[in-house]
C-alpha positions as CSV (number, residue, x, y, z in Angstrom):
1,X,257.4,285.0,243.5
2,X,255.8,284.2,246.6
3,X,256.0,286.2,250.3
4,X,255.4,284.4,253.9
5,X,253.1,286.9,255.4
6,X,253.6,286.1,259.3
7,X,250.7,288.6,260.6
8,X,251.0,288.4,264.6
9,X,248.0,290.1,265.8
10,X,246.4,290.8,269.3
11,X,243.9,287.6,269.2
12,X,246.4,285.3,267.0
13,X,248.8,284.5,264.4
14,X,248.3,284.1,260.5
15,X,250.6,282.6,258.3
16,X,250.1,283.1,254.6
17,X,251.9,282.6,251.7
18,X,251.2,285.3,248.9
19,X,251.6,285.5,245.0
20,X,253.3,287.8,243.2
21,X,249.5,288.4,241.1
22,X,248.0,288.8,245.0
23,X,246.5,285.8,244.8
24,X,246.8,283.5,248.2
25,X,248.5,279.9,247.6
26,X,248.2,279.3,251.7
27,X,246.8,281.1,255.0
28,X,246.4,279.6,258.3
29,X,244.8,281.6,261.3
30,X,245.4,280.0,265.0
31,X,243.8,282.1,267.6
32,X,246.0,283.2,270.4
33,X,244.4,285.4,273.0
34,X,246.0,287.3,275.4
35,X,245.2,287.4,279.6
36,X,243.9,289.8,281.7
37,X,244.9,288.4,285.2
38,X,243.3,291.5,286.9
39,X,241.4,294.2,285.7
40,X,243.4,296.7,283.0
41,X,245.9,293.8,282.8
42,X,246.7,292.3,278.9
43,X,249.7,290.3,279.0
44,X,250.8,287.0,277.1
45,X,253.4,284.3,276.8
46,X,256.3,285.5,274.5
47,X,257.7,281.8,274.6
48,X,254.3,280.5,273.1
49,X,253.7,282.6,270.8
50,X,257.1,282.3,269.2
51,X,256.7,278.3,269.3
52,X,252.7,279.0,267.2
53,X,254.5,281.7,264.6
54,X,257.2,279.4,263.8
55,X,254.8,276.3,264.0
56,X,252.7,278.2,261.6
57,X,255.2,279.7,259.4
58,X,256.9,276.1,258.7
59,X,253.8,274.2,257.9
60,X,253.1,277.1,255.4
61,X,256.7,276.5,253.7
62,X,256.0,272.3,253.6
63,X,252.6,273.1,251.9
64,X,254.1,275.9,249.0
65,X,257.5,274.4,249.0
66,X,259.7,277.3,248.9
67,X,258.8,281.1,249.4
68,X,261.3,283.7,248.2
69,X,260.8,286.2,251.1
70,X,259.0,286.6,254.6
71,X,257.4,289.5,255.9
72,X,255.8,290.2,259.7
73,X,252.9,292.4,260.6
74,X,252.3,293.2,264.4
75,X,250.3,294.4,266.8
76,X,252.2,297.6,267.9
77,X,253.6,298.4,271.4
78,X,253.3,295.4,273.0
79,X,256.8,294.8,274.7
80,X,258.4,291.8,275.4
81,X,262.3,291.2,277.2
82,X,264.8,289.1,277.0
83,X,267.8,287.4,278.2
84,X,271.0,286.4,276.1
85,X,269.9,282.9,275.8
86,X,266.3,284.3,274.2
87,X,264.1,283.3,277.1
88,X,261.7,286.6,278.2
89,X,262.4,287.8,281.8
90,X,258.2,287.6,282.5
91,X,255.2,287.9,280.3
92,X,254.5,290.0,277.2
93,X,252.9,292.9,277.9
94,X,250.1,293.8,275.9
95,X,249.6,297.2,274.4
96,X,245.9,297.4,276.2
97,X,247.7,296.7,279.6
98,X,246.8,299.5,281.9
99,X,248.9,298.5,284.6
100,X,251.6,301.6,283.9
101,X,249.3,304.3,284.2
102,X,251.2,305.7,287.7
103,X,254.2,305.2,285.8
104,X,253.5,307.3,282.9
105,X,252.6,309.9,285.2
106,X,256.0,309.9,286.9
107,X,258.0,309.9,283.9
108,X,256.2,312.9,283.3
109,X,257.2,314.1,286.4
110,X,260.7,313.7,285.5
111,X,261.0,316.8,283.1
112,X,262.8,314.8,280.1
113,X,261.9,317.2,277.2
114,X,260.4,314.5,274.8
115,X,259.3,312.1,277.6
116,X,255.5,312.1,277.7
117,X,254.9,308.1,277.5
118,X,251.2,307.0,277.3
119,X,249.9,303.4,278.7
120,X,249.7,302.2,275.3
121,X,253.5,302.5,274.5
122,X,256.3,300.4,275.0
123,X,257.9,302.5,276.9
124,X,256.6,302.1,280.5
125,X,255.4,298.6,279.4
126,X,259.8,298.1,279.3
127,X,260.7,300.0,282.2
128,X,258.2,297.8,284.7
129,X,259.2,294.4,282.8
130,X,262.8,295.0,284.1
131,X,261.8,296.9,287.3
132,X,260.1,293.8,288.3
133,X,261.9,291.0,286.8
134,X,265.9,292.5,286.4
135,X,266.0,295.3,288.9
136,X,269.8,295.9,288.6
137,X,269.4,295.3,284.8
138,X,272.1,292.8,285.1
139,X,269.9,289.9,283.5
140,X,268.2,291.8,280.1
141,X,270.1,291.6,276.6
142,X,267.4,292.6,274.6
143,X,264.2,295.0,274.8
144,X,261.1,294.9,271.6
145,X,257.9,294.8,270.5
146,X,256.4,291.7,269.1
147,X,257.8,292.5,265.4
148,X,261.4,292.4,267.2
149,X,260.7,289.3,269.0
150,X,259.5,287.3,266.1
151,X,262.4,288.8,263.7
152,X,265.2,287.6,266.8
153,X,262.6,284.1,267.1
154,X,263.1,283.5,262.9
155,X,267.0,284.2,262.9
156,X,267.8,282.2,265.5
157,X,268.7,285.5,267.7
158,X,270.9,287.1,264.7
159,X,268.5,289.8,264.3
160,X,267.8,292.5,266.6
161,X,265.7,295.2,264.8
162,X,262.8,297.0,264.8
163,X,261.3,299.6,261.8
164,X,260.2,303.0,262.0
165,X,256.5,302.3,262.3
166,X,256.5,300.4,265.2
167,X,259.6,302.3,266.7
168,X,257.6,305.8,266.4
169,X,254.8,304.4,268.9
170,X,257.2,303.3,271.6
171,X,257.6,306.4,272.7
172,X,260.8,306.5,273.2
173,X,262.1,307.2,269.5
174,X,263.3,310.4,268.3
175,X,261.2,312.9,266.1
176,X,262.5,311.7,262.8
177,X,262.0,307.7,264.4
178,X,265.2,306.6,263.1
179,X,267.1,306.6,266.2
180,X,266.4,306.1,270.2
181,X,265.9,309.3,272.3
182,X,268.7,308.3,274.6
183,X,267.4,310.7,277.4
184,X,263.9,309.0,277.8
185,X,266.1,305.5,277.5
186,X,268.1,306.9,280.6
187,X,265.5,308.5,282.9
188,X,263.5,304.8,282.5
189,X,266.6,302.8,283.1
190,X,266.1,301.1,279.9
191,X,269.7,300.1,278.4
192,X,270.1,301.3,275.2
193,X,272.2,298.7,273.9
194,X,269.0,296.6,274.4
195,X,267.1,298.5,272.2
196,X,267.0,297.2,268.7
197,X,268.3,299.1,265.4
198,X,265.6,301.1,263.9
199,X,265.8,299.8,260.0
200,X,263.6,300.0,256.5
201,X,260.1,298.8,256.4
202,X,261.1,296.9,253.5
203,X,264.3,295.8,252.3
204,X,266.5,292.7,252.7
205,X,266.6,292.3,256.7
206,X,268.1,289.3,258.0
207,X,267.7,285.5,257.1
208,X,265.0,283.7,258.4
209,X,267.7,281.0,259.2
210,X,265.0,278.6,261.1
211,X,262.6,277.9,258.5
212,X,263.4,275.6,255.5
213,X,265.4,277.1,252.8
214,X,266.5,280.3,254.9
215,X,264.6,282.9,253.2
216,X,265.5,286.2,253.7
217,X,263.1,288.7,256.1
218,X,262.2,291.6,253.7
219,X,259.4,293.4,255.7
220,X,258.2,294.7,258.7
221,X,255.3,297.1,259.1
222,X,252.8,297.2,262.3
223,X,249.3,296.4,261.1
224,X,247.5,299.8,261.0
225,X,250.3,300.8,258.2
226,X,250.4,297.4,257.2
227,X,246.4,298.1,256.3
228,X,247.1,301.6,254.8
229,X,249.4,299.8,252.3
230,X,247.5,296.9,251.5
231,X,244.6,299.3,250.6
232,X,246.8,301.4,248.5
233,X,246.9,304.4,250.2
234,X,250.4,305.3,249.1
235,X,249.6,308.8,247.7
236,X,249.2,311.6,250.1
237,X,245.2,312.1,251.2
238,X,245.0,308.3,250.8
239,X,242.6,307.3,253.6
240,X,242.1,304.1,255.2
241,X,239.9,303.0,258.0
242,X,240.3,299.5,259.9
243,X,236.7,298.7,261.6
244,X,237.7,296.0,264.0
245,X,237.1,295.9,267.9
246,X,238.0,299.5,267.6
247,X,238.5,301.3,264.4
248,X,241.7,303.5,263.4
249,X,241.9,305.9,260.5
250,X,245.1,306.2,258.9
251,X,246.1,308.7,256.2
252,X,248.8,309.4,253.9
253,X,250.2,312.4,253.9
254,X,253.1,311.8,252.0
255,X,257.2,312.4,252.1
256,X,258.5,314.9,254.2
257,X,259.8,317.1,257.5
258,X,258.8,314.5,260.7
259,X,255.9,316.0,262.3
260,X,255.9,318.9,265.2
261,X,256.7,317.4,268.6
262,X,253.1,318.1,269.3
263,X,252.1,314.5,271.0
264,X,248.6,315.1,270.0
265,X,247.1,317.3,267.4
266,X,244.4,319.9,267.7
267,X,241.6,317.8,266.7
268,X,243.1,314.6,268.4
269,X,245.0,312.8,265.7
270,X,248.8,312.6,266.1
271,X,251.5,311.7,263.8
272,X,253.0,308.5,262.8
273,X,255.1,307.2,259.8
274,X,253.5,305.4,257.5
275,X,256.6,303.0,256.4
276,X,260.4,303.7,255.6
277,X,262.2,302.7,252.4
278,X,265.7,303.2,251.9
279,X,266.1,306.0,254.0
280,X,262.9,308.0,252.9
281,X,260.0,308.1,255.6
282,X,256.6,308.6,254.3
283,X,254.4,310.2,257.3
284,X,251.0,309.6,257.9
285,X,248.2,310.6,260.6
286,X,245.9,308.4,263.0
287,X,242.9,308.6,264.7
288,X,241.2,306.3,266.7
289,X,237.7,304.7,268.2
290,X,238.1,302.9,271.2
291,X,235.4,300.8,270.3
292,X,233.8,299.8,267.0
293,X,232.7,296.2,266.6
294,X,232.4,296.0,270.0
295,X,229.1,297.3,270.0
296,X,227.6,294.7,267.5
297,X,229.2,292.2,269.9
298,X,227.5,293.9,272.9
299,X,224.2,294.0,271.0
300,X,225.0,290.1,270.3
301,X,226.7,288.9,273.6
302,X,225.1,290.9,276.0
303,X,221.9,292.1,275.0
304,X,220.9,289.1,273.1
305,X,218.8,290.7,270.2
306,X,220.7,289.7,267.6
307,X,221.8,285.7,267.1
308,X,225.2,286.6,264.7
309,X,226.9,289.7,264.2
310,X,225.7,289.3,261.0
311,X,222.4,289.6,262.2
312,X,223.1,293.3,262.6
313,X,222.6,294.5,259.2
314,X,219.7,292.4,258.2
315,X,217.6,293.5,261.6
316,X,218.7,297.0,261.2
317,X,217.6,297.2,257.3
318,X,214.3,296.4,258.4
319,X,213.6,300.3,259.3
320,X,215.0,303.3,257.2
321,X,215.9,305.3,259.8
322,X,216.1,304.9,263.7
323,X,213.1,307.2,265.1
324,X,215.6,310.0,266.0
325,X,217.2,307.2,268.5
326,X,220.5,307.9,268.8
327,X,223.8,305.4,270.0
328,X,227.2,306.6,271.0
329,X,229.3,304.1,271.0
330,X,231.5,304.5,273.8
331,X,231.9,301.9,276.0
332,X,235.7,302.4,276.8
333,X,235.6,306.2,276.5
334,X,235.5,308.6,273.2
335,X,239.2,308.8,271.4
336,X,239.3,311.3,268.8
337,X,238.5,314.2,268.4
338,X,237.4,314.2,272.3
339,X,239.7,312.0,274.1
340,X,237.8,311.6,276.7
341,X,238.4,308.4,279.0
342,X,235.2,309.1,281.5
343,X,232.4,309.1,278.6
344,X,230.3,306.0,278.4
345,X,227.7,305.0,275.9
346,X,224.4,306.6,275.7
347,X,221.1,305.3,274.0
348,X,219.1,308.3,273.4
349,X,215.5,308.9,272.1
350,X,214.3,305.5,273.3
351,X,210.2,305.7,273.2
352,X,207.4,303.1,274.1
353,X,207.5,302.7,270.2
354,X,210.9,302.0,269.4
355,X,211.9,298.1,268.5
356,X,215.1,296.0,267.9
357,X,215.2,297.5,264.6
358,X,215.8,301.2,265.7
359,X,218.2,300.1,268.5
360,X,220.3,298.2,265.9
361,X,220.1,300.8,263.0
362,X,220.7,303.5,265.8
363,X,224.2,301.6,267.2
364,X,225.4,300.9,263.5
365,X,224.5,304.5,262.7
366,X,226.6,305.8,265.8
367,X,229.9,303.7,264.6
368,X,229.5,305.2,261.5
369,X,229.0,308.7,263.1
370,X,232.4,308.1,264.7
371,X,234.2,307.4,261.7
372,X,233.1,310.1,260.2
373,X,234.2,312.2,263.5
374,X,238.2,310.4,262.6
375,X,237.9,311.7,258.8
376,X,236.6,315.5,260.1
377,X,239.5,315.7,262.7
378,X,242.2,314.1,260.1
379,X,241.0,317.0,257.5
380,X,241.1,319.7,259.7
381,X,244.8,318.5,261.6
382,X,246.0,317.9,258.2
383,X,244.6,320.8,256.4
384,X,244.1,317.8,253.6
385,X,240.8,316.9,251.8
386,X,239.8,313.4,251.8
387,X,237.3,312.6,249.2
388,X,237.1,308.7,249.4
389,X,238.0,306.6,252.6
390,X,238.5,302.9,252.0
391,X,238.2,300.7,254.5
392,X,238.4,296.6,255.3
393,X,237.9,294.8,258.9
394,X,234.7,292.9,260.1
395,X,232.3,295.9,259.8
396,X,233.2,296.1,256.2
397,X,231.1,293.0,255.4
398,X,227.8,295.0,256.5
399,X,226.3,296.9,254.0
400,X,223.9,299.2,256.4
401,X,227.2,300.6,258.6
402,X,228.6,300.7,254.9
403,X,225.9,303.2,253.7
404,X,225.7,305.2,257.1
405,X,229.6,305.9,256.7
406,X,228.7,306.9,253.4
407,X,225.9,309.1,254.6
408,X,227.8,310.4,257.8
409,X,230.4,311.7,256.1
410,X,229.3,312.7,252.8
411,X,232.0,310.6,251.1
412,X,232.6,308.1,248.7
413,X,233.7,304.8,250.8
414,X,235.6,302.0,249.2
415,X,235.3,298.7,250.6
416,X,238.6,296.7,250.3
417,X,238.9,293.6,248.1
418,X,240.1,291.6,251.0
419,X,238.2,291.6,254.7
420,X,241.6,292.3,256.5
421,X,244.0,294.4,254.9
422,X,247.2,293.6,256.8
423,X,248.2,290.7,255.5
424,X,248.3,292.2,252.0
425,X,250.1,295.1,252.8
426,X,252.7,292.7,254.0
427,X,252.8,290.6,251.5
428,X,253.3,294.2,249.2
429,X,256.2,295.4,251.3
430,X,257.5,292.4,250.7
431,X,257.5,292.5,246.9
432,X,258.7,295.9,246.7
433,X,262.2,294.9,248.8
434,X,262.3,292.2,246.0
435,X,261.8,294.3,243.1
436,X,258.5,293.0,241.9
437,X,257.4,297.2,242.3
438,X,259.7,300.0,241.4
439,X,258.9,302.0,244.1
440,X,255.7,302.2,246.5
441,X,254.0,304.7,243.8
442,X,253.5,301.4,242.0
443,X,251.2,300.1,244.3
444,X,248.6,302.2,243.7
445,X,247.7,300.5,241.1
446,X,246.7,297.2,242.8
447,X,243.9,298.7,244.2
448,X,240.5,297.1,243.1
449,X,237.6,297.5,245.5
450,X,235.2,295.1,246.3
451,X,232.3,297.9,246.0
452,X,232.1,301.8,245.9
453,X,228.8,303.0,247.9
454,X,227.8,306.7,247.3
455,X,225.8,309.1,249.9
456,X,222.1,308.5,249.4
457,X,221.3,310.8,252.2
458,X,222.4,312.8,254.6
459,X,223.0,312.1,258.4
460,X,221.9,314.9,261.1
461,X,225.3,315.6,262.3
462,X,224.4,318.3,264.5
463,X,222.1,316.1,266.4
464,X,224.9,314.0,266.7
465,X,227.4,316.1,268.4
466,X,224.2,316.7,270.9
467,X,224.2,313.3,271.7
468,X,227.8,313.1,272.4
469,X,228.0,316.0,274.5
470,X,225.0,314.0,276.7
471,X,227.6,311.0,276.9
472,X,230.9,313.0,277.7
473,X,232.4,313.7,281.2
474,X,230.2,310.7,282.7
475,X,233.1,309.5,284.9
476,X,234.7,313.3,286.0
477,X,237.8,311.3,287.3
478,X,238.2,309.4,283.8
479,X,237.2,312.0,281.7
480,X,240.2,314.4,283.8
481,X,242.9,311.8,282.8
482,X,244.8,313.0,279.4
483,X,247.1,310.7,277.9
């Protein structure tokens, strides 16, 4: 049995075809970035990325043949709308676009209980694509994120769904996110016959009637819980964190009542569902760093002192501890527990005697610091106890950030098998809509890490939440914005 994993990320799209054993029999990655034409603007061209995913996703079928199923993994939120013929009314609005900030604020304004759309939802990303391009809303047919438009691209426009993990960040999806909350569709002028039909996570979707054979589509997860599956974090107080650009923490907290209508938790995590199957939704909460591998890349790019992101671990090995320097990586503001947009990054404890080692030790010591600051605000919101956190993206590769996650948070950390965890989880869902698992209990047992790594030591966390307090509230105006 083998799955088409068509993983459409924020910088490109892969195509890979997966065996029933795990094992890959294809996988092509084509980059794809998006434009910013002004500053806080992400958008891209709908039209070409549907042209690379199909590109992508027939070349894999000519090379294996025949694949029994396809699945799609997304970035989540980014919107995209279109008319009846399938052409989008304007570009593809990225989930980092900024450019709905005012907008978010009116809605809020508008006293719709429910309505409290953030920047990085679809739902003010939709209202200004057809306030600017379809004013009268005479012109749109249909309204998605990218897992919708590739779905609609595959069946030739038969399709027009979306699933429960991508619908609950749109912000605009009831508290159970299995239907549209029609009074936050109205107050935006959004027509909810536009809006896709909110459907499984896995389970026999649609045929994928433009690629060879017609396959059917038998899964659709956005990538953060696309991760959480393909690290086998199907058990509640499974824990995953994904240490990309930024870094989210996503944990399992099993089958259930939907979550409070609380937007945001106490300690800054806030409810989303993990997956749907059949009609049972397994819930799950996220926290986020706004930045992650950035730093390494702004130690790389900008600073120059190290040649390779690679370079990072090796330079920073070279000491055993950073001097009592200290790095908070915040370059875009501090997400959770703080959420606090006006912070920056401090570099702390700098002497006449501290080198390139320190500096590098001290910036992969503060990304670990932060994930350790996701795991303490997803125990305390969750009132769960986490006592291994598995985790996969580039960072994964480095063994010194490995160790200082270990030390900052006094937990076992399981580095998954395979650097990006998506695809996998994809290729999972997938299986289980064909019946290769019985249910997604099963799946627990394909987890095999790549390595375990124990504490060895113990971090000063104290002096850590010192140096975060220095680096909050640098930008008053920033920090006074709450989302």
């Amino acid at each position: 049995m083998k799955i088409l994993v068509l993983d459409v990320g924020t910088s490109g799209v892969r195509a890979a075809v997966i065996r029933d054993d795990l094992t890959s029999a294809h996988d092509r990655y084509e980059e794809m970035l998006a434009i910013s034409p002004e500053p806080g603007m992400v958008e891209f061209d709908a039209t070409a990325l549907a042209d690379l995913t199909l590109r992508l996703a027939r070349d894999a079928i000519d090379k294996v043949g025949s694949v029994d199923g396809v699945a799609i993994s997304n970035q989540r939120a980014s919107t995209i709308a279109w008319d009846a013929r399938g052409v989008p009314l304007g570009p593809g609005l990225g989930w980092q676009d900024l450019r709905t900030i005012g907008l978010c604020f009116a809605a809020r304004q508008l006293g719709v209980p429910g309505l409290r759309p953030a920047p990085n939802q679809t739902a003010t990303k939709a209202q200004w694509l057809l306030d600017t391009y379809d004013v009268e809303r005479s012109r749109v047919a249909r309204v998605g994120t990218v897992d919708t438009w590739i779905a609609s691209v595959l069946s030739g426009g038969a399709l027009h769904v979306t699933d429960a993990t991508n619908a609950g960040v749109t912000g605009l999806a009831n508290l159970a996110f299995d239907a549209w909350h029609r009074p936050a569709l109205d107050a935006l002028r959004i027509p909810a016959e536009a809006m896709p039909a909110i459907v499984a996570s896995a389970g026999v979707l649609g045929v994928a009637s433009t690629l060879r054979g017609a396959p059917p589509i038998v899964a659709m997860l956005g990538d953060q819980q696309a991760s959480l599956a393909g690290q086998a974090c199907v058990r509640p107080g499974d824990a995953k964190i994904t240490f990309g650009t930024g870094a989210m923490l996503d944990m399992n907290l099993g089958d259930g009542a939907p979550p409070s209508g609380a937007p945001r938790n106490h300690h800054g995590t806030f409810p989303i569902a993990a997956w749907r199957v059949g009609d049972r939704t397994t819930w799950a909460l996220e926290s986020i760093m706004l930045a992650a591998g950035t730093n390494v890349q702004w130690l790389r790019d900008d600073l120059g002192i190290i040649n390779s992101s690679g370079d990072s671990d090796v330079i920073a090995a070279m000491c055993d501890h950073s001097d009592d320097v200290w790095y908070v990586p915040a370059p875009l503001g501090l997400g959770t527990p703080q959420w606090d947009y006006g912070a920056r990054s401090a570099l702390l404890g700098v002497t006449r005697g501290t080198g390139r080692p320190q500096v590098v030790r001290a910036v992969l010591e503060g990304v670990a610091h932060r994930g350790a600051d996701l795991i303490d605000a997803a125990v305390t919101d969750s009132d769960t106890t986490i006592d291994a956190v598995r985790i996969d993206g580039g960072m994964s590769d480095n063994a010194t950030f490995v160790q200082a996650l270990a030390n900052a948070s006094q937990r076992t950390v399981e580095v998954s098998p395979v650097r990006e965890a998506t695809t996998r989880g994809a290729a999972l869902f997938g299986l289980l809509a064909l019946g290769h698992f019985r249910d997604t209990g099963e799946i627990a047992t394909t987890w095999q890490p790549r390595t375990r790594v124990e504490p060895t030591a113990v971090l000063d966390r104290d002096r850590w939440r010192e140096a975060v307090a220095r680096a909050g509230h640098w930008i008053p105006a920033l920090s006074a914005v709450d989302f």
